[in-house]
DOMILUM-80213 format. One line per 8 residues: number of its first residue (from 1); their letters; for each residue x, y, z of C-alpha. Coordinates in steps of 0.001 Angstrom, whole numbers, plus 500000, padded with zeros to 6 digits. Example, Ala and Ser with C-alpha at 12.3 -4.5 7.8 and 13.67 -1.06 7.14 Angstrom:
<nodes>
1	as	512300/495500/507800 ~ 513670/498940/507140
</nodes>
This chain:
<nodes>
1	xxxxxxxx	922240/837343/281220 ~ 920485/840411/280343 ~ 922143/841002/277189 ~ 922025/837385/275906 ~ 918299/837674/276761 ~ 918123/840664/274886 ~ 919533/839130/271778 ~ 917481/836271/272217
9	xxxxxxxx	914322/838203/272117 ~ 915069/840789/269265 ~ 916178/837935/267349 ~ 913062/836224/268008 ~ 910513/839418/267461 ~ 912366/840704/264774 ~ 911379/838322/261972 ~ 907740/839600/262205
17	xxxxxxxx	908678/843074/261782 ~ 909217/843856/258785 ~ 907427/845854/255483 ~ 906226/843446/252979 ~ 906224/844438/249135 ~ 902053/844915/249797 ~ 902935/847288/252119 ~ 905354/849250/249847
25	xxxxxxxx	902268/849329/247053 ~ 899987/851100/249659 ~ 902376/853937/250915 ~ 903554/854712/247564 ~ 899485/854902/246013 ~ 898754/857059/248960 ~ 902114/859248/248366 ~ 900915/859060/244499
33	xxxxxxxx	897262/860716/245675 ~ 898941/863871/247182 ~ 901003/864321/244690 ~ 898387/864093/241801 ~ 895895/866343/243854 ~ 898758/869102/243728 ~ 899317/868229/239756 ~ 895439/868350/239313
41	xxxxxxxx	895293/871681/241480 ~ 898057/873067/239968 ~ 897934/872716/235931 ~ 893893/870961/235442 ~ 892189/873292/237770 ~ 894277/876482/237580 ~ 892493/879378/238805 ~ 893414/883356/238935
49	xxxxxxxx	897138/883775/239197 ~ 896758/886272/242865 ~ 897587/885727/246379 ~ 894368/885338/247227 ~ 893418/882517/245444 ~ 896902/880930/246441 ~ 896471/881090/250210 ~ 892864/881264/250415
57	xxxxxxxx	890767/879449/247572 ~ 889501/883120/246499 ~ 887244/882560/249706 ~ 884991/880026/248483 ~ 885963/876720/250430 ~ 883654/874575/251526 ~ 882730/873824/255336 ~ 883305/870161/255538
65	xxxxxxxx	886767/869975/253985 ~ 887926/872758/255832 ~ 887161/871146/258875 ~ 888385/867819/257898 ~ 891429/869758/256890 ~ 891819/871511/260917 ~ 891454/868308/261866 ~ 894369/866511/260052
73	xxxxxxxx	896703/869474/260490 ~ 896607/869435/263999 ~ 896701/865044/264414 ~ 900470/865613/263352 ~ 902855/863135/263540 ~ 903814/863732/266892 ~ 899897/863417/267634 ~ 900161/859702/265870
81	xxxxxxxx	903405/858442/267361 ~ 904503/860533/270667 ~ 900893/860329/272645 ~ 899813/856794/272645 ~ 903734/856556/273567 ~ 903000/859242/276666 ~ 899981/856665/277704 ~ 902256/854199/278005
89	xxxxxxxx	905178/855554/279382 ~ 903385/857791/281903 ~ 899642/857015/282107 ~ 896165/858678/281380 ~ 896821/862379/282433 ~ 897552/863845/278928 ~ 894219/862476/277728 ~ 892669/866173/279164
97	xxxxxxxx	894648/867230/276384 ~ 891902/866152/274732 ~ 888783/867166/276711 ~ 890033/870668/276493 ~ 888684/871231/273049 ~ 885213/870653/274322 ~ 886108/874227/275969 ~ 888178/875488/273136
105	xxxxxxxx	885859/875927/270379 ~ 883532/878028/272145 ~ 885707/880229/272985 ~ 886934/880065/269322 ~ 883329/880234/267918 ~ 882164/883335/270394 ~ 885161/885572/271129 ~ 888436/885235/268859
113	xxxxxxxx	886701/884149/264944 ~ 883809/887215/265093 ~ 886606/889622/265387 ~ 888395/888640/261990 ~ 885108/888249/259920 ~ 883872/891293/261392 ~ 886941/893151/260400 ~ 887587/891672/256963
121	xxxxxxxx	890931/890260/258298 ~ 892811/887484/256776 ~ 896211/887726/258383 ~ 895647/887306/261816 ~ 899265/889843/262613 ~ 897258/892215/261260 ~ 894827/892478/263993 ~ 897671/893660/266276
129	xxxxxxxx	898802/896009/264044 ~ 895022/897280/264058 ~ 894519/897219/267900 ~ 897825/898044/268728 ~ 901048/899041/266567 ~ 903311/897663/263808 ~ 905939/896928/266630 ~ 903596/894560/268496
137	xxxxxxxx	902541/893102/264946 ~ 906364/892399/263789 ~ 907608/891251/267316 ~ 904797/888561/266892 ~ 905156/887949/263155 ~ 908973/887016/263783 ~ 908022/884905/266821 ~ 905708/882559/264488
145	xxxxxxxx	908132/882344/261956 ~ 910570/881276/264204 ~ 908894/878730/265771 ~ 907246/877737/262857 ~ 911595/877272/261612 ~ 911857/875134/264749 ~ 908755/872775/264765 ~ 909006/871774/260865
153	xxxxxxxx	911776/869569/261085 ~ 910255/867991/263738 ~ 906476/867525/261880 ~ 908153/865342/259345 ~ 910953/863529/260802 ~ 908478/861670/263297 ~ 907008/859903/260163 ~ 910257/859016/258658
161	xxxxxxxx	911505/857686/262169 ~ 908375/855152/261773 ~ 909111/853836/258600 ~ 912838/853532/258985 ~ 911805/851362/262228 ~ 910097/849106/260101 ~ 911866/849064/256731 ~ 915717/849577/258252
169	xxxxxxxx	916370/852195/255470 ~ 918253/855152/256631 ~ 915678/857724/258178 ~ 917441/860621/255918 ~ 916895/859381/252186 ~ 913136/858715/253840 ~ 913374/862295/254633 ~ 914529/863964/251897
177	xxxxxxxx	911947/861979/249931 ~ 908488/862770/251610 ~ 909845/866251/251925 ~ 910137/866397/248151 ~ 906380/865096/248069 ~ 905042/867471/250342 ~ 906691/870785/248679 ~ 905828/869766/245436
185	xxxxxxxx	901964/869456/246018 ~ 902228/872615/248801 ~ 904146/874454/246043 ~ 902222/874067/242910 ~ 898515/873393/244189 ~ 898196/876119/246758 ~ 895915/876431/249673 ~ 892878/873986/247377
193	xxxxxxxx	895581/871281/247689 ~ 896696/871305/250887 ~ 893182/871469/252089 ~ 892351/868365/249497 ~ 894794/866498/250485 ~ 894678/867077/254221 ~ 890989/865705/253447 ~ 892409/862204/252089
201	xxxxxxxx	895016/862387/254268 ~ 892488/862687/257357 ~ 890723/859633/256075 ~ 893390/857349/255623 ~ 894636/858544/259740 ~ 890934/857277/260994 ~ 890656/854025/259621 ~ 894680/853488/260985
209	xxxxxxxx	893983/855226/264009 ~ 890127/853052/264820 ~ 892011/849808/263599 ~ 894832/849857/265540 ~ 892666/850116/268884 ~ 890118/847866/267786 ~ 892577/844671/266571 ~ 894799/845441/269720
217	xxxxxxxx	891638/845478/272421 ~ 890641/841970/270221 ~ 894063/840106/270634 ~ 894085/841022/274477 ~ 890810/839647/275330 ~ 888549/842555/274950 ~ 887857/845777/276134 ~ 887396/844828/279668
225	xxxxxxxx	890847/843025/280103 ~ 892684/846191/278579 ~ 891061/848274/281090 ~ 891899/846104/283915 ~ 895496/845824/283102 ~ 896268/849354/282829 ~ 894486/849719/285502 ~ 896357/847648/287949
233	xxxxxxxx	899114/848882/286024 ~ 898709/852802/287057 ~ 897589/853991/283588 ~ 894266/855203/284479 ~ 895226/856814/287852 ~ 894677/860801/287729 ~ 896773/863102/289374 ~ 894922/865690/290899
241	xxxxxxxx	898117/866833/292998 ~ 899055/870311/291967 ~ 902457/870208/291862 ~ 904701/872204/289939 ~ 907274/869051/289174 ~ 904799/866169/287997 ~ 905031/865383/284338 ~ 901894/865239/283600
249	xxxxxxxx	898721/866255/286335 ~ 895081/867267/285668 ~ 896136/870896/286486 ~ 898952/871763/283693 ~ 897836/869184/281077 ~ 894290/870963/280944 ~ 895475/874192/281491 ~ 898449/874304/279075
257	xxxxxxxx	895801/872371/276424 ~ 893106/875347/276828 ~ 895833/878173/276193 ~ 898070/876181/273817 ~ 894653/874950/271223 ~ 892836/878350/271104 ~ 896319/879872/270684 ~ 897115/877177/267587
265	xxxxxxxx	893998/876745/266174 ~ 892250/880426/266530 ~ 895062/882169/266627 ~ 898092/880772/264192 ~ 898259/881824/260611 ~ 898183/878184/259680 ~ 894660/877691/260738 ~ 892965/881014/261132
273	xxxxxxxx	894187/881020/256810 ~ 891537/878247/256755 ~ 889004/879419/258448 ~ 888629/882889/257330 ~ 889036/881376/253401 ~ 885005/880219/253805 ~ 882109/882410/253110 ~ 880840/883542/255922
281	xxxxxxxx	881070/883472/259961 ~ 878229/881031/259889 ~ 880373/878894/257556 ~ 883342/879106/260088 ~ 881008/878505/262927 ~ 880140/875399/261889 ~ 883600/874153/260249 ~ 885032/874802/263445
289	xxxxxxxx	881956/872600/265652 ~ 882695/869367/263124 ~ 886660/869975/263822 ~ 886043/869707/267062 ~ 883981/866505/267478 ~ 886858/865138/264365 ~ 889325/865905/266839 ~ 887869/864491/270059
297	xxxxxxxx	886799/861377/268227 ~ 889891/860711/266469 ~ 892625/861985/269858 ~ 890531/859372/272113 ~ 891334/856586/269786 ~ 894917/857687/269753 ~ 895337/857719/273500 ~ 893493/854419/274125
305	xxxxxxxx	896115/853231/271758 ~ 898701/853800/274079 ~ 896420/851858/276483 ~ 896482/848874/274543 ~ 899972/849215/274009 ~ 900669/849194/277790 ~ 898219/846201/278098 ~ 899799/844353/275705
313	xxxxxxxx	903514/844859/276558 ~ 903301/845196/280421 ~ 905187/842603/281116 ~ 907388/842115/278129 ~ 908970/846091/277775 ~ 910521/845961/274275 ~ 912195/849385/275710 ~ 913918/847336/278606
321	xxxxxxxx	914869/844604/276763 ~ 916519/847363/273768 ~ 914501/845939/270773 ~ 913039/849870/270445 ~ 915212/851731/270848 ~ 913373/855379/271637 ~ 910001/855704/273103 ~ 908797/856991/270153
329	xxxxxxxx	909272/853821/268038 ~ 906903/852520/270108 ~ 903696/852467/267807 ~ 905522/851257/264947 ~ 906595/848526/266931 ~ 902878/847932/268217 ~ 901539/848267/264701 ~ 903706/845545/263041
337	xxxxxxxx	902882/842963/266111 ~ 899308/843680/266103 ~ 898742/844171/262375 ~ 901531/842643/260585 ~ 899981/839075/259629 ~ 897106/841349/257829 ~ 898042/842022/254411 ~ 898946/846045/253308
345	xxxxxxxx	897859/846896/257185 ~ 901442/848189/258191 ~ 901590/850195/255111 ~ 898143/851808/255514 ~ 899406/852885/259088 ~ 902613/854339/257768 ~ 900492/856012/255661 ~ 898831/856973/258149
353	xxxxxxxx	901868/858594/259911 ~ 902988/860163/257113 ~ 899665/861505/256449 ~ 899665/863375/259703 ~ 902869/865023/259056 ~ 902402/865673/255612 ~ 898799/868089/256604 ~ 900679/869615/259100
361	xxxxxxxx	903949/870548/257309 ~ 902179/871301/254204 ~ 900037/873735/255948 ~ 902494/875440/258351 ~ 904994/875939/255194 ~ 902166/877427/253289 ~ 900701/880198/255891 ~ 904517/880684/256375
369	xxxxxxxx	905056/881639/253078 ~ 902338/883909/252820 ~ 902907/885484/256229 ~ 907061/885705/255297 ~ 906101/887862/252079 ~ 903695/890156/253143 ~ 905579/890985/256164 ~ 909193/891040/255050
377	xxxxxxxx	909228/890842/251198 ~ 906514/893127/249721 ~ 907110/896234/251614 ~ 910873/896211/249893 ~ 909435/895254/246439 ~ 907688/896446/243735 ~ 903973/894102/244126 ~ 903012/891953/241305
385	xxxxxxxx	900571/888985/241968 ~ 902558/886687/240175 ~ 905324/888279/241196 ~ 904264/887456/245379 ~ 903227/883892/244043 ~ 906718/882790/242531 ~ 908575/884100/245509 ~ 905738/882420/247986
393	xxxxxxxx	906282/879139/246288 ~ 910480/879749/246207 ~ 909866/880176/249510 ~ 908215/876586/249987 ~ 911066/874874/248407 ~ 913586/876693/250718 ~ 911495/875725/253568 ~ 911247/871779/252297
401	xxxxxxxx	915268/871751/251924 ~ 915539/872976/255170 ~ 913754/870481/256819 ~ 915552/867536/255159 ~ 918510/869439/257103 ~ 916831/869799/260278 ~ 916064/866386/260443 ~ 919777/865871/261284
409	xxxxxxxx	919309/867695/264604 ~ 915766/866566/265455 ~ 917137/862935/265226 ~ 919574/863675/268462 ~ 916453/864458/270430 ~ 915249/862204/273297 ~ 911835/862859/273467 ~ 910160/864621/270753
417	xxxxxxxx	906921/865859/272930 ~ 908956/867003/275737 ~ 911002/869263/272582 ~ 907293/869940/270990 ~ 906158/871845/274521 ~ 909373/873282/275353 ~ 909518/875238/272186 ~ 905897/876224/271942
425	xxxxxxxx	906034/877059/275328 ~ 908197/879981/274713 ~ 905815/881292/272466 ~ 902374/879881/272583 ~ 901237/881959/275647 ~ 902161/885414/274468 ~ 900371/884723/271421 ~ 897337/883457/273263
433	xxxxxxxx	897729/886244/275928 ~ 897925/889131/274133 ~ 895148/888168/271183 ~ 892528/887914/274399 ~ 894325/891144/275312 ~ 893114/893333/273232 ~ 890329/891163/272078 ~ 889232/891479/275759
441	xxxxxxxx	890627/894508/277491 ~ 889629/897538/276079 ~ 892139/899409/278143 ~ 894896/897492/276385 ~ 897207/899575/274276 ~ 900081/899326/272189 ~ 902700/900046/274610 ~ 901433/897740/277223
449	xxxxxxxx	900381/894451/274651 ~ 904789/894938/273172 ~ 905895/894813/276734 ~ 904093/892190/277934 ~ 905465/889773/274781 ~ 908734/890840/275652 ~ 908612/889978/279162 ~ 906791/886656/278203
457	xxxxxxxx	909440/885758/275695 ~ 912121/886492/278045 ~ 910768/884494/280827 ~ 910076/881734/279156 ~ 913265/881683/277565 ~ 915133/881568/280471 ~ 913415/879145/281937 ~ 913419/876700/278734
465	xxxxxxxx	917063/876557/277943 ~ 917794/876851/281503 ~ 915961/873667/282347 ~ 917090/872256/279299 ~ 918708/868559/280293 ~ 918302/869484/283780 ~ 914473/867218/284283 ~ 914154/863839/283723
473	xxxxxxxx	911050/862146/284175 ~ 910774/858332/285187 ~ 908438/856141/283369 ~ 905633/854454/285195 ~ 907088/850357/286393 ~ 906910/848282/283568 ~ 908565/844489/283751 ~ 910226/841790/281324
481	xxxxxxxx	908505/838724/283277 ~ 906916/836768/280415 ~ 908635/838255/277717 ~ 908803/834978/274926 ~ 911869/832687/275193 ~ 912627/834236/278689 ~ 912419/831171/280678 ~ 914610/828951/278532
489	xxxxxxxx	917710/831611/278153 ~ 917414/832749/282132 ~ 917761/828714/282955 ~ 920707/828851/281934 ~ 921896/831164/283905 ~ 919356/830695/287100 ~ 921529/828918/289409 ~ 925056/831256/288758
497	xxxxxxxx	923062/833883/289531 ~ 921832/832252/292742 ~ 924805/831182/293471 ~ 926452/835129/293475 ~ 923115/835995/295300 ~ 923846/833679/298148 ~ 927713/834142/298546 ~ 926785/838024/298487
505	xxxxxxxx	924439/837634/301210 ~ 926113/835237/302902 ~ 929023/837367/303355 ~ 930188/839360/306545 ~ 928537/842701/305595 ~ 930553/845913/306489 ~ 929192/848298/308804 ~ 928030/851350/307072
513	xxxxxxxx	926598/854619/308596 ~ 924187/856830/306382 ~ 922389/859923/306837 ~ 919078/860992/305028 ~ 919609/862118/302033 ~ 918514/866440/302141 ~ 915890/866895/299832 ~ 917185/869584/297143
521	xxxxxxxx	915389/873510/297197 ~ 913216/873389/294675 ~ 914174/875806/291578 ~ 911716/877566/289237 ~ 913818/875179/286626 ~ 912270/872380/287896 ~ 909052/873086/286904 ~ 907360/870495/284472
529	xxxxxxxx	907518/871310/280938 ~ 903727/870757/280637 ~ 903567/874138/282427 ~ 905033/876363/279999 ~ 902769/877819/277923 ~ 900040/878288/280483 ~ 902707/880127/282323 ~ 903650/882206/279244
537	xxxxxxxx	900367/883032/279071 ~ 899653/884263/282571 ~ 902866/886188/282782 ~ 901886/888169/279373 ~ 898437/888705/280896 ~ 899901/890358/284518 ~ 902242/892330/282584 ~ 899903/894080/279797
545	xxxxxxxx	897048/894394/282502 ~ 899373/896364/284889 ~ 901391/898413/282137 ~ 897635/899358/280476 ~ 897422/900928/283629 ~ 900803/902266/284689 ~ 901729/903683/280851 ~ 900167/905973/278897
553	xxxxxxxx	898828/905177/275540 ~ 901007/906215/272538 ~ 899690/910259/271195 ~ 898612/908223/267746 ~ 897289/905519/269807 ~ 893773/904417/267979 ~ 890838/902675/269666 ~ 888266/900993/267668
561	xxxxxxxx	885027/899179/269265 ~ 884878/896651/266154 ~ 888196/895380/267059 ~ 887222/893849/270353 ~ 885389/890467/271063 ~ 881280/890506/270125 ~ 881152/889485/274131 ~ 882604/892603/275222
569	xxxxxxxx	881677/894752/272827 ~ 877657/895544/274380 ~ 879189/897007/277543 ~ 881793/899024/275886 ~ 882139/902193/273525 ~ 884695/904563/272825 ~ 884305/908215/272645 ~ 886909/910531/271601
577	xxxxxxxx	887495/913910/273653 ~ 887378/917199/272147 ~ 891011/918012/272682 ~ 893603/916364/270664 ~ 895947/916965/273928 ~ 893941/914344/275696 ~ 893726/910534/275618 ~ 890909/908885/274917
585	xxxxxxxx	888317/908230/277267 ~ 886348/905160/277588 ~ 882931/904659/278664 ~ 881450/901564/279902 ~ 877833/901337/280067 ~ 876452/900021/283089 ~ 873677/901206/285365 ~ 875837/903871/286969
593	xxxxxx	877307/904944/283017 ~ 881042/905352/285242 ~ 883650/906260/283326 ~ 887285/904853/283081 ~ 890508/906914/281800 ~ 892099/904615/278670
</nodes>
């Protein structure tokens, strides 16, 4: 019964899904804007042929579309598609994803931003190399290249998944297309057109975004009778439980969110190229204050989509019945039922999608290519700034190749967040942790900050691929009840399935002895993936703290008051000794003037 039911349904849905030749007209005119922003940007408006210009503007971007561009690099696809899908499937706790960036940009604004104005830094690797050694500076360089390698793929394959869901064309030709797109524009425009575009981009991902949760909330009643159904549905329970297992509590959503945003956004190349390409600190200040209310406004519209979606298909699961096939089709899915009888609606949301990966691949490919020549390529060259521009934007197209590859792999993947916070788990919380290390901890030295990424990396590591296929997380009860046409094909079938029920029952039953099933040790593998970067973060924390302490400082170990945090800085100076023999001392001023051994 359940697969004729099945086909019945799909057959029935599937008519209504589909991209109409509208549709088509408004992707390809909002493919056709990026495009001519990075022919505008790269032959109309041409500026100085130097690096700086290329990856920063020549420092004179505006405020507004740098923080409209923050904004639209960090709603990636997986933002779009995977969280209103994480509502759904497992309820409200991720939305403290969200609230954490009420948190985050103060500590973005006052602590980690100062340091790089004050100190005339644009690559934010270079800070380490500053505070604490080259070693510490290429240990971390290779880490965000690496997992900058890993989490491409994944930024634009999401998008293509979408439209192949509701075109049918094969997701790799939509691949290899948008990724020709984006690397054009990324390649020949520079920094002015990714930010340009992301600002486009960003508009076209609100009014999807707001319309989507609007038209849904309208065909279910209202706001009030969304609300109620998730609620007696389990979506808008909070878990308060600290447990190290859950998917998804209070405890490691906030937590991981705090560590893994200032780490992303304050922190990554990607962004911190952005911010440090405007004016002044004031300029930044500010950028970073609208990025924050874009991002709050635009993340709670995304999550109360996957509210609506759960409303709506509570009791018809197109996952259960197998007409989507991976949670992630979800929205797609939602989109075409919800907006599909409105004309060019579906393609403005695809748009939308694609709009999402498109800032956040075009971004993270151009900050890699900057970051990959500086650090690797220059030292081994003779400079030339066009010289470092052609190989920056060779190194774009390489990168845009290689995704159309990667796509292959990504496609295998189950669930695309749980992959997202595996990978940045292994590395998100040593970058966080030892910034705030030496931003924070004066003590901290060179020796200590390398160790403690080691140790991080290692951890986390281990625990990653260890766990890898080992958790499996249950989605919250969802039913097939009133799914359309339901009644007439189970009718059918009603009374031979009675029928079996009552001979089954009726039967002499055997006699069977059990015994309670043991409850399994618990393993530090089983800990929830939503853990891992907070936990990368805390172990690279312990371990610098207590090897600033138990190791000595390198002899050509430097300490420089400008290159810690303006909140630490009034209660701290340094002061060398007289003897070159000696380490430096430290004095912290308070009312008894002690002083503490670096």
């Amino acid at each position: 019964m359940s697969a004729l039911l099945n086909d019945t349904v799909s057959q029935a849905l599937a008519d209504q899904f589909t991209f109409k030749t509208t549709d088509y007209i408004v992707f390809a005119f909002m493919l056709s804007i990026s495009a001519g922003i990075g022919v505008y940007f790269g032959f109309f408006n041409k500026s100085a042929d130097t690096t700086d210009e290329y990856l920063m503007g020549g420092k004179r971007m505006k405020t507004l579309p740098i923080a409209i561009s923050l904004v639209a690099s960090q709603l990636s696809a997986i933002s779009i598609m995977s969280i209103p899908a994480e509502m759904y499937a497992f309820g409200i706790n991720w939305f403290f994803n969200v609230i954490s960036m009420f948190f985050v940009v103060p500590i973005l604004n006052y602590v980690i931003i100062p340091v790089f104005y004050n100190n005339n830094i644009t690559n934010c690797y270079e800070y380490l190399e500053l505070r604490f050694n080259s070693a510490t500076r290429k240990l971390q360089t290779f880490i965000f290249v690496m997992t900058g390698l890993f989490m491409l793929p994944i930024f634009i394959f999401l998008p293509s998944l979408a439209f192949a869901q509701v075109t049918g064309y094969n997701v790799h030709i939509i691949n290899t297309i948008i990724c020709s797109i984006c690397i054009f524009y990324t390649m020949i425009g520079g920094i002015k057109a990714v930010v340009w575009t992301d600002v486009v981009q960003a508009a076209v991902m609100v009014i999807s975004v707001v319309l989507v949760g609007i038209l849904g909330t309208i065909s279910l009643g209202g706001l009030g009778r969304v609300l109620d159904i998730a609620d007696k549905g389990g979506r808008l329970e909070v878990n308060y439980t600290f447990d190290l297992k859950t998917r998804s509590t209070f405890w490691n959503t906030f937590g991981a969110a705090l560590v893994t945003w200032t780490g992303y956004v304050g922190l990554n190349q990607s962004c911190v190229q952005r911010i440090v390409s405007l004016p002044s600190l004031t300029h930044a200040r500010r950028s970073l204050v609208l990025f924050g209310c874009g991002f709050v406004l635009i993340m709670t519209f995304n999550c109360y989509t996957g509210i609506v979606m759960y409303a709506r298909y509570h009791d018809c699961d197109p996952l259960s019945l197998g007409i989507v096939s991976k949670l992630d089709k979800m929205v797609p899915y939602l989109v075409q039922d919800v907006m599909g009888h409105l004309t060019g609606m579906p393609g403005v949301f695809i748009s939308c999608v694609f709009s999402a990966a498109l800032s956040t691949l075009s971004a993270s490919i151009n900050s890699l290519s900057g970051i990959v020549y500086f650090d690797y390529i220059k030292p081994h060259i003779h400079h030339t700034e066009h010289k470092a521009n052609v190989i920056m934007k060779l190194f774009v197209l390489f990168a845009g190749i290689y995704c159309i590859f990667g796509g292959i792999v990504v496609e295998q993947f189950s669930s695309i967040l749980q992959i997202v916070y595996s990978i940045g788990g292994i590395s998100f919380g040593s970058v966080a942790g030892v910034f705030l290390l030496g931003m924070l901890v004066p003590r901290a030295h060179g020796r200590a900050a390398l160790w403690s990424i080691i140790v991080s990396i290692a951890a986390m590591s281990y625990l990653v691929i260890g766990s890898w296929g080992r958790n499996h997380y249950d989605f919250m009860p969802t039913t097939t009840d009133n799914c359309p046409g339901q009644n007439a094909t189970a009718t059918a079938t009603t009374s031979a399935l009675l029928t079996l029920t009552n001979a089954t029952v009726n039967s002499t039953p055997a006699t069977v002895q059990t015994e309670p099933l043991m409850e399994p040790a618990w393993s530090i593998l089983d800990m929830s993936f939503t853990w891992y970067t907070a936990l990368g973060f805390v172990i690279t924390w312990v371990t610098g703290l207590t090897l600033s302490y138990v190791l000595s400082p390198a002899p050509d170990a430097k300490f420089d008051v400008k290159l810690l945090s303006p909140i630490v800085r009034p209660f701290v100076e340094y002061e060398l000794t007289s003897s070159a023999d000696e380490m430096h001392e430290l004095k912290v001023d308070t009312k008894q003037g002690e002083k503490i051994k670096a």
